[in-house]
C-alpha positions, 0 to 999 in steps of 0.5 A: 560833582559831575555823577554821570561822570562818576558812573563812569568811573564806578563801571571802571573800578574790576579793571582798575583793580585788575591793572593795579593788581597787574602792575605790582608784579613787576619787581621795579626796585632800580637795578644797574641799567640793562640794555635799553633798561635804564634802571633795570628791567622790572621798571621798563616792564612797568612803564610798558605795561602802564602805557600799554594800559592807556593805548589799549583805552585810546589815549595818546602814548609814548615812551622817551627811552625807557626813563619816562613816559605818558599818556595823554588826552586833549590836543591843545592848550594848556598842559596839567601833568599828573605825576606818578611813579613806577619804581619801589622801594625794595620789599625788605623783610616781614611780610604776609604775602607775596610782597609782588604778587598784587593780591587782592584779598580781605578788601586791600590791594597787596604789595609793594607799590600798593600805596606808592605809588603803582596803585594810586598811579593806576586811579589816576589813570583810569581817572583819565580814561574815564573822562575821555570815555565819558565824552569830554570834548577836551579844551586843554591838555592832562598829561599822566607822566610815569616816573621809573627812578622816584625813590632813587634820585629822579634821573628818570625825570630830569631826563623826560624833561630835556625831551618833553614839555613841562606841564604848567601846573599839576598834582601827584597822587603819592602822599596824603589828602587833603592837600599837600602844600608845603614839602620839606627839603630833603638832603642825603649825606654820605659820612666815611672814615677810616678805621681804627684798630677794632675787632669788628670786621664788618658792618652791614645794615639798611636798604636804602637811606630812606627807610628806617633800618630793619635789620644790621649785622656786625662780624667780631673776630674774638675768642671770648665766648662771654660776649654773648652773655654780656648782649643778655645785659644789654638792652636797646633804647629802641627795643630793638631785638638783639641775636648773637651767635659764636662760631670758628673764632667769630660772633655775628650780632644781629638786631632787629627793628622796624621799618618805616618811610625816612621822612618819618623815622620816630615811627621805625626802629633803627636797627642800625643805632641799636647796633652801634650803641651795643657795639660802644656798650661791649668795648668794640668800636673804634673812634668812628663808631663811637663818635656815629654812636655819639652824634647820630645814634638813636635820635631822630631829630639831629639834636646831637649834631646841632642841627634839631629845629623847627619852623611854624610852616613845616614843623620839625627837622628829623634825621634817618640814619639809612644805611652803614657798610663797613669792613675792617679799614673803612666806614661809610653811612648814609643819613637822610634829612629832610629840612623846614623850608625856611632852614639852609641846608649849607648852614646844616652841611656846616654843623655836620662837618663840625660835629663829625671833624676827622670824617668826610662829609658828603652832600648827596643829592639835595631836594629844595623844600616846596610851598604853594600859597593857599591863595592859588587857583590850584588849591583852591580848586583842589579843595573844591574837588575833594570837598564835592566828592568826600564831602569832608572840610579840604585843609592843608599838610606839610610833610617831610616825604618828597614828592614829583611836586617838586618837579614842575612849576605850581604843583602838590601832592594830592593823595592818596592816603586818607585822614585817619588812614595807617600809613604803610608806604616803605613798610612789610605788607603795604596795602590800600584799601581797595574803597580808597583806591576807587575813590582816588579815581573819583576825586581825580576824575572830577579833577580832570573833567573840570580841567578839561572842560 
């Protein structure tokens, strides 16, 4: 390890915190495009305010339209791209603090983008502005390119990339460390139907297919006051909370779970299942309902459906039912999958349809699974790094989140979350310690000289 480099980045560390602190108070959750805001106006802020950061440093900078941006240093050679993105989940509900207040406090950087991906984006470019402050005379080129719409379908990006050039090989700072190696596919399917006679009017729940569901709510129009007793007999298989409350001819249920990332939804509680399965339970639902209930329901892994497995490379298959809105003629769900990479997805969108026959089945957008051999000059050179800084045996991970690895030629995930750290992305008062996030600027910066150099 390079320690006078390291020092560098140590004298850097207030004004990392200060511009990752700053950067979280952009409310970046994608919204319909404005103007020259392609996914709303707290998005553009955030890449003006990131690319602001890198000019005020002496970087290289330019915006491509609001959609994406980078910062850059060295002038020839060949192109390694760090790719992070701007853009957040929305903030849902349960929260300590300010979800965009960017509080620093109790040694943890608050709010939403804290862990993903604001947070570890800012390490990696304060990563780069120390190397050029450092005095590396660069023989090749780092690119960091700042996604505005990763969690909403990656437009942003493939935009950037019909403007500007594809990096050879490269990292993202948005998952876990060591070393991400291997991705699972991910698929969303939109599943509709019409309704049956019901008195449920209407149906609402989730924020976005892939989070697990905190909350849902369903309005039945009934004169039967008894209903509320019989939620007191019912009891969710998730411990899911259950509210329920009687007004002008009409009960709203509510119920309550957990959140949590898509990719890994036995950590959540599903709020929108606990409410479907009490739906069947109190002889409300139609035959749509019944039959989500049925196939879908609480499982995480698709087994209902037929389409549980698993594969040595990535481990198994797993299902987050995301969202549901429904009135009195329509239903409609979103369900988020994410595939081993030896699995096809057309032979999944098969068994879907056969299980769900009366319904309409939709493949959204389709992310391919990643792999990257262990044998290649990246992770190896990836592990030298991480091992020369943390000074911990580097190994290799498979994950069902989706990352901007996908979206060059030999590229993984690198970072930020530690072995043995709690996992908070997607969930009410996300954080990263404020040692973790300086430490991620060590490693990339180590990362960066030796590329550079």
């Amino acid at each position: 390890m390079n320690k006078e480099l390291d020092n560098v980045v140590m004298s850097l560390k207030e004004d990392l915190f200060k511009a990752a602190s700053e950067i979280i108070k952009f409310k970046s959750v994608e919204n319909p495009k404005e103007e020259d805001a392609p996914f709303g106006k707290g998005a553009k802020e955030a890449l003006e305010y990131a690319l602001k950061v890198g000019e005020k440093y002496g970087l290289t900078t330019k915006n491509v339209d609001n959609y994406a941006g980078h910062v850059e240093y060295g002038k020839s050679g060949k192109l390694f791209g760090v790719l992070g993105h701007l853009d957040v989940v929305p903030e849902g509900d349960g929260w300590n603090v300010d979800p965009y207040g960017g509080i620093i406090k109790d040694g943890y950087l608050w709010g939403r983008g804290a862990i993903d991906d604001k947070g570890p984006t800012m390490a990696a470019l304060f990563a780069l502005i120390a190397v050029k402050k450092f005095g590396v005379e660069p023989k090749s080129r780092v690119r960091i390119i700042f996604g505005t719409n990763e969690e909403t379908g990656w437009k942003g990006l493939e935009y950037y990339f019909k403007h500007e050039e594809m990096p050879e090989w490269g990292v993202t700072p948005d998952a876990d460390f060591p070393i991400i190696n291997c991705e699972k596919g991910i698929v969303n399917f939109e599943i509709s139907a019409k309704r049956g006679k019901s008195s449920v009017v209407s149906i609402q729940g989730g924020e976005a297919s892939n989070m697990v569901a905190a909350h849902a709510k369903a309005v039945v129009k009934t004169e039967d006051r008894d209903l509320i007793k019989r939620i007191n007999d019912f009891t969710p298989k998730n411990g899911t909370k259950i509210e329920a409350n009687y007004s002008n001819g009409e009960l709203t249920v509510e119920t309550f779970g957990k959140s949590a990332h898509g990719s890994k939804p036995e950590e959540g509680v599903n709020a929108i299942a606990a409410l479907l399965d009490f739906l069947v339970h109190a002889g409300l639902a139609d035959e749509s309902i019944k039959l989500i209930n049925e196939k879908i329901g609480y499982e995480p892994d698709g087994k209902a459906l037929g389409i549980a497995g698993s594969d040595e490379a990535s481990g198994k298959l797993t299902l987050n039912l995301g969202t549901i809105q429904a009135d009195e003629e329509n239903l409609k769900i979103v369900i988020n999958i994410r595939y081993p990479i030896f699995f096809n997805v057309e032979m999944i969108e098969s068994q879907i349809k056969m299980a769900l026959r009366g319904m309409i089945v939709k493949m959204q957008h389709n992310q391919k699974p990643l792999y990257v051999s262990p044998d290649s000059d990246l992770i190896k050179l990836l592990s030298e790094v991480y091992e020369d800084v943390t000074k911990e045996k580097a190994f290799l991970i498979a994950i069902g989140g989706g990352t901007y690895a996908r979206a060059i030629p030999n590229a993984v995930a690198f970072g930020p979350l530690f072995p043995g750290r709690k996992s908070l992305e997607h969930q009410p008062n996300e954080r990263i310690k404020l040692d973790d996030l300086l430490m991620v600027s060590r490693i990339y910066a180590q990362l960066i000289y030796r590329i550079l150099s």
